[in-house]
N, C-alpha and C positions, 0 to 999 in steps of 0.2 A: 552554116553552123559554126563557121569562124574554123582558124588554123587550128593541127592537129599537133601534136607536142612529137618531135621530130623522132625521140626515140622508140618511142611509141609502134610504129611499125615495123621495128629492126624487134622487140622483141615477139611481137605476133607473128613475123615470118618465120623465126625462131623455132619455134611449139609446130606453127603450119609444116615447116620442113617433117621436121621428129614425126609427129603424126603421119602423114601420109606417105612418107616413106622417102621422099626424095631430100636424102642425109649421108652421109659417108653411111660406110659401115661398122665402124665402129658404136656410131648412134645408134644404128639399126639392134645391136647387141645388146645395148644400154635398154632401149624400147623395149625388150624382151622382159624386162624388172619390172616393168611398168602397167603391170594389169592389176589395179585395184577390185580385188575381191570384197565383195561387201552385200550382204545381207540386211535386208529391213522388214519391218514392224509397227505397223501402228498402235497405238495403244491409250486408251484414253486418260484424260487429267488425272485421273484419279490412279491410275498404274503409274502414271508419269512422276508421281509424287510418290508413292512408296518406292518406286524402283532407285528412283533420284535417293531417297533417304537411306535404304540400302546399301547403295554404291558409293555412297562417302563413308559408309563403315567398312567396306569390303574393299576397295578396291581405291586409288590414287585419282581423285579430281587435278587434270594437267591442264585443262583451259574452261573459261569460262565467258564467253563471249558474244554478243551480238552480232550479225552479218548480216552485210546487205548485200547481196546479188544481183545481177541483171544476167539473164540468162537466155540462150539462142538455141534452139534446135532446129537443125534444119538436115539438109544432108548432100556430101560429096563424094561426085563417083557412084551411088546408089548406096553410101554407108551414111549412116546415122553420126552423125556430130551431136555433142552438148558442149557449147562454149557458155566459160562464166567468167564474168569481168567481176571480180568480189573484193569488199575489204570488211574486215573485221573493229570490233569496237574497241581491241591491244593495238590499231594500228596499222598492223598487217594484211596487206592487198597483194592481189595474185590474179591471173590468167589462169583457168584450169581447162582443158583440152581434153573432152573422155570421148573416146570411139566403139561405137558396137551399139546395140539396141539397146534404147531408153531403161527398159526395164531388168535389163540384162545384169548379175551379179558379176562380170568378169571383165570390165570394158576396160581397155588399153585405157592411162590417164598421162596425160602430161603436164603439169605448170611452170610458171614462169612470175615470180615475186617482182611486181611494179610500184612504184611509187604514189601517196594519195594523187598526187598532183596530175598523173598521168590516166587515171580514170577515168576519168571525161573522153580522155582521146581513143582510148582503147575501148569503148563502147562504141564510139564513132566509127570506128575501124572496122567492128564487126556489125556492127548495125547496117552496112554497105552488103552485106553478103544477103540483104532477107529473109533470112532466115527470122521465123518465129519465136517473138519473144518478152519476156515478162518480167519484171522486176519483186523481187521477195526481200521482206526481211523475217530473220530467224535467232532466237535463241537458244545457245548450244551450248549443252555439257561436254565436254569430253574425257573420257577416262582410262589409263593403261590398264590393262587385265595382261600385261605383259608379253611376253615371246612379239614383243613388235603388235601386236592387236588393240584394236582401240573401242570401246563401245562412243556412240555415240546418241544423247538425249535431245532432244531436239522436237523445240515449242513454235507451234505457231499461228499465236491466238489460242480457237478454239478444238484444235486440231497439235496431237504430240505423236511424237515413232520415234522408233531406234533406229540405229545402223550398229553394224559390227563388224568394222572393216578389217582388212590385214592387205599390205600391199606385197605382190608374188608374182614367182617366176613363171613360165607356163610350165616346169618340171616339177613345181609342186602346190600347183591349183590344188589336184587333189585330195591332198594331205590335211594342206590348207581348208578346206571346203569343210572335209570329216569335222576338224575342230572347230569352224565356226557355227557349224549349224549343231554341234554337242553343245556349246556356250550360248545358243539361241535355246536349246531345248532345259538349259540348266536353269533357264530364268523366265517358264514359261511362255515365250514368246511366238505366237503364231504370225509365222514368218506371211510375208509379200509373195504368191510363189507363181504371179504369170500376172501378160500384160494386161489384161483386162480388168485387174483388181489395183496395177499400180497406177494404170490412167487415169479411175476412179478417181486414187485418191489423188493425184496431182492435180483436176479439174476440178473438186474441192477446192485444195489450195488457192486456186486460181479465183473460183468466185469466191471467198470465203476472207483470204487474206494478200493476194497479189492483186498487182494491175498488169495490162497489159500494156506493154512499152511498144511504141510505131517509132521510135527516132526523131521524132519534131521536132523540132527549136521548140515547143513548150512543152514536150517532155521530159527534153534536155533542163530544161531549166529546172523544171519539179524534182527530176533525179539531182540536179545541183545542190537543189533546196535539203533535199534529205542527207547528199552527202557529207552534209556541214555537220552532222551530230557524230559523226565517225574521225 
């Protein structure tokens, strides 16, 4: 598949440290901020578009973006991994590292912001581990509703859902939780609320709007082919 861009593995051992634990303690402390709370919602085109026109009278559009993902699930140690090698259509590309169960609102997250150039390698990298995996692209609203919380709008194809993130301590999940699913309930939204509804819908996604990525030298290249519009 040809050489790997040298930096490339100096920051995925990076995120791998922080995650699973073997980090000073200081990181270990640091890790403790790092549990992305977040709630979702499907909702169809037609919600997807009032809600969208709502929330630009209501509330602060902060991004507006396309992204392209390749995404990995697999699991270490008996825990659940989701790694995503993603860059956005501002630019911006990133390593995202979430640990805990796929459908789980509260999973540890870590990232690490890479270069477009290094993309290629850092899918290489984790492409090695086998893990299960599939490449998406997505259009994303993003919006502050403040105190740090984000909604997020999110199209893909035929198929739209929310998120409604806040990133927290584990001293104030709860707090945190109360407010997110009042701001779920403020806007209608019938939450995701267990694994067998979120699989559904991500195996949709999968036949519907992804493919599935094996690592080949001719997947590599189609993911090359795409990455040229980012």
């Amino acid at each position: 598949m040809g050489a790997i861009n040298s930096v490339a593995p100096s920051l995925f051992l990076n995120i791998y440290y922080k995650i699973i634990g073997k980090s000073d303690i200081e990181t270990q402390k640091n890790m403790e901020k790092n549990i992305e709370l977040e709630f979702r919602a499907e909702i169809s085109l037609k919600q997807f578009e009032k809600l969208l026109s709502n929330l630009r009278i209501e509330q602060k559009l902060i991004r507006h973006t396309k992204r392209l993902s390749v995404m990995f699930l697999g699991a270490i140690n008996k825990t659940n991994f989701d790694i995503r090698v993603r860059i956005s259509s501002n630019g911006e590309s990133e390593v995202v590292v979430k640990k805990g169960n796929y459908h789980a609102h509260n999973r540890v997250e870590c990232s690490q912001k890479i270069e477009k150039k290094q993309f290629i390698g850092m899918v290489k990298i984790v492409s090695l581990f086998g893990f299960k995996s599939k490449v998406s692209e997505r259009e994303n609203f993003v919006f502050d509703l403040g105190n740090n919380t984000s909604m997020v709008l999110v199209k893909a194809g035929p198929i739209a859902y929310v998120e409604i993130e806040k990133m927290s301590h584990k001293s104030n999940i709860r707090v945190n939780k109360i407010n997110l699913l009042r701001i779920a309930e403020s806007y209608g939204l019938k939450l995701i609320d267990n694994a067998g509804n979120f699989n559904e819908l991500c195996d949709r996604l999968t036949r519907n709007c992804d493919w599935v990525f094996d690592g080949t030298s001719s997947h590599m290249e189609k993911l090359g082919m795409i990455l040229k519009d980012y």
